[in-house]
N, C-alpha and C positions, 0 to 999 in steps of 0.2 A: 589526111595529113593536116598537121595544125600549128600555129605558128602565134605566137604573141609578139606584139610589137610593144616594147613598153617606152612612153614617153615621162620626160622629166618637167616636172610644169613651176618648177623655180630654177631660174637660170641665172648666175652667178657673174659677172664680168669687172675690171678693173678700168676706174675710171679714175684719173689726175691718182696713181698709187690708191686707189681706194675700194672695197671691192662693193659692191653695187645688184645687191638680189632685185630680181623683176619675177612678177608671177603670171604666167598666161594663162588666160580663159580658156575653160573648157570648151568652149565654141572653137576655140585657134588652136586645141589643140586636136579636138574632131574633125575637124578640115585636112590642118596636115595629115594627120595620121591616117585619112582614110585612103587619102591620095600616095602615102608613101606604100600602103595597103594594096592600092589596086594595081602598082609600080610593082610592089615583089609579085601579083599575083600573074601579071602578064608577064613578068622574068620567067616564073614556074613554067608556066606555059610554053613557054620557046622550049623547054628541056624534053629531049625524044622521051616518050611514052608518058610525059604529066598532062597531056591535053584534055584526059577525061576523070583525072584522079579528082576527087573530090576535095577541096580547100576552106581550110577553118580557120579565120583571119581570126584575134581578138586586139582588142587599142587599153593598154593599162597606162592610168598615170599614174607615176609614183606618187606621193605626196610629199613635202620636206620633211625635212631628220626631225625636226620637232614636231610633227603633227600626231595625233591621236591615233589616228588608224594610220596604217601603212599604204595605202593605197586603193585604187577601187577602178573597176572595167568600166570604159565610158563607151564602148560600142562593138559589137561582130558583125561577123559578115561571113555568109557559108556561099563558095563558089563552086557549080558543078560545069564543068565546060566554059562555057563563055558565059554564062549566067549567073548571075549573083549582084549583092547587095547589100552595105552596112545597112545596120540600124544600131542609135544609139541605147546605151544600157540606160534604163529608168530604175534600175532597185537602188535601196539607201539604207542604210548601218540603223539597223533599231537597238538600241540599249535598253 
């Protein structure tokens, strides 16, 4: 079973009427994500007969509406039972 979890790494908010973009680092957004990662994988688990199914976590950030590429995988994690582990993605866009 396999699940992407895609995060948004420009976050938009209104400040005094004004709207206000913030960009978070790939590091904050490796963190949460892996953590909200290992939250659905322990949910899965509670569910009768998923205790030994095998679990394919990936972490995508999207990139903003203007950016070059659409986005890129910052980390998987393959979980068989109670065993598993992210690691983050090292490949990068060669033109």
């Amino acid at each position: 079973m396999s699940f992407a979890i895609v995060l948004n790494q420009t976050l938009t908010s209104m400040e005094n009427n004004v709207a206000v973009q913030r960009t978070i680092s790939d590091q904050r957004l490796y963190e949460y994500g892996t953590d909200m990662g290992r939250k659905l994988e322990a949910y899965l688990r509670k569910i009768p007969d998923m205790e030994n199914i095998p679990i394919y976590i990936t972490l995508y950030n999207s990139s903003s509406a203007d950016a070059t590429l659409p986005g890129k995988f910052i980390a998987d994690g393959y979980f068989t039972g109670r065993a598993g582990q992210f690691a983050k993605n090292t490949e990068q866009w060669v033109l």
